[in-house]
N, C-alpha and C positions, 0 to 999 in steps of 0.2 A: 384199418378200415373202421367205419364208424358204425356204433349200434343201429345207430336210428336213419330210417330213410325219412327223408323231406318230400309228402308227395301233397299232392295240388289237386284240387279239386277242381274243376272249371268248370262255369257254370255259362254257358251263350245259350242256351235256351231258358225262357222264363218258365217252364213249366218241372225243372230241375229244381229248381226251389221249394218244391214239395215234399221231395223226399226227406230234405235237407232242413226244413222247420220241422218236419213230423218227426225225425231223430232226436229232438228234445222237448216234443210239445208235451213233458212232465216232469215230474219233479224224478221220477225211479227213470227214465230213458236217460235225462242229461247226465245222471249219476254212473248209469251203466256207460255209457257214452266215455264218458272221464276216465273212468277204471282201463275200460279197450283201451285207450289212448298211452293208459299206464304200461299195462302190461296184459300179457296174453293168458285167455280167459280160457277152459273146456267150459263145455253146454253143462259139466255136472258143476261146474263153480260158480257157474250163473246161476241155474238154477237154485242151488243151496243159496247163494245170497242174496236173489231177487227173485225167487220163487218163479211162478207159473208166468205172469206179468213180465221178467226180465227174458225168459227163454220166448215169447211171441217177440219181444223187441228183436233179440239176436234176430229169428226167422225173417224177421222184416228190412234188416240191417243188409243182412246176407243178400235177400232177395233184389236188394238194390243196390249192392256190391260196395254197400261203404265198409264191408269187413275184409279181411286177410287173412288166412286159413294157413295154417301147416298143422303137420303130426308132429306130436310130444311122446316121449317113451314117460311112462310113470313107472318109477319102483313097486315094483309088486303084482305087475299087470302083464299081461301076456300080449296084449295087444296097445298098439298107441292110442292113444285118444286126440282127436281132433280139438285144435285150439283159435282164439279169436282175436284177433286184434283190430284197432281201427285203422283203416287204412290210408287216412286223406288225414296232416296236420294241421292245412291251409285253406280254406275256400277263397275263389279269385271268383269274381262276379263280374260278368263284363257282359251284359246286354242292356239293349234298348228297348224298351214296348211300350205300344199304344195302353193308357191308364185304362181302358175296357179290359183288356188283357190282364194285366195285371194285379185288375179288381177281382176276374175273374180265379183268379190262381189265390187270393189269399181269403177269398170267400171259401175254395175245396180245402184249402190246409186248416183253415181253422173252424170248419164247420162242426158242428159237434159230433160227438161217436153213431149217436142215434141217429141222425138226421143221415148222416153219413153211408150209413150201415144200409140206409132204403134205398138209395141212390146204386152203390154196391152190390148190393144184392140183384137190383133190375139191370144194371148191368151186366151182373156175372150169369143168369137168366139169358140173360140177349146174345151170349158167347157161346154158350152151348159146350158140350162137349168135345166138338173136333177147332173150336177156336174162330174167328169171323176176321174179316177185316177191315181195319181201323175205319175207312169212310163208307161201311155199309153199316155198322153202328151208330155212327153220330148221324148220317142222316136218317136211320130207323127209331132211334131215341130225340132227334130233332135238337142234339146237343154239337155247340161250337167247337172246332177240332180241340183249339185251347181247354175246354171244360173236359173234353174226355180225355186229355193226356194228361192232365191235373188229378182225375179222378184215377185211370189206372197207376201213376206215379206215387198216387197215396195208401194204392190198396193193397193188403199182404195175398190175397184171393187171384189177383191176376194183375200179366206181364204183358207186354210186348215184347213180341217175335218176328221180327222184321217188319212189313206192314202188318200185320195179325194181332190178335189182341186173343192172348188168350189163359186160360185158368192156369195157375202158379204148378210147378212141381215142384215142390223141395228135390234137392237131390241128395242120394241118400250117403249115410254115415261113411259108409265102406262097402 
């Protein structure tokens, strides 16, 4: 049997490729990015090797399922520790979109952290704490469906939950 699985990423909606630039929109993500792709990382090997910065990437990673988890037994440890790998070799890109759309997607991916973060935050405000749903947001914020899947597809703060939009849980260790 072969080590390595060959997995695909597919990309038919334009508002996927958010995730998917913002996994290297640095120089310490594309590095982390590579290493997953090598080999299987714990949160304390990130950490020691990309500090504080590498362990929000993993959180973000996860959040939007480009990672692969199993348990690892370590020598000397009573418990396993959770590990990380990348999970997708391949991205296949196969849509069509009107260039409004489009412009609109790579305006949220690469808009800058600050600019980003007030957009973010009024919407993570608009959610609330029991979560809202998707088309009672964009028409309360007066944002295109396209701009507010852009926006939660880029943010580590909040998910989508079937139609709902709503603030992120990590889920925990063990």
């Amino acid at each position: 049997m072969s080590g390595a699985m060959h997995r695909i990423k597919v990309v038919n909606d334009i508002s996927d490729l958010v995730p998917i630039l913002r996994a290297v929109d640095s120089p310490l993500k594309l590095k982390l990015v590579q290493r997953l792709g090598e080999s299987w990382l714990t949160a304390e090997d990130i950490a020691t090797e990309f500090g504080h910065e590498g362990s929000q990437a993993l959180m973000f990673f996860e959040k939007l399922k480009l990672i692969d988890t199993r348990w690892v037994a370590r020598e000397g440890r009573r418990q396993p520790d959770k590990s990380y790998h990348f999970y997708y070799s391949t991205v296949n890109i196969n849509t069509t979109t009107p260039l409004a759309e489009i412009s609109e997607i790579l305006s949220i991916a690469s808009m800058s952290p600050k600019e980003y973060a007030k957009v973010e935050d009024r919407l993570y405000q608009a959610v609330g704490e029991q979560g809202r749903f998707f088309s009672d947001i964009a028409e309360e914020l007066s944002m295109s469906p396209i701009r507010l899947k852009a926006i939660v597809k880029r943010s580590i703060k909040l998910e989508y939950r079937g139609h709902r939009i709503e603030r992120f849980q990590p889920t925990p260790e063990a």
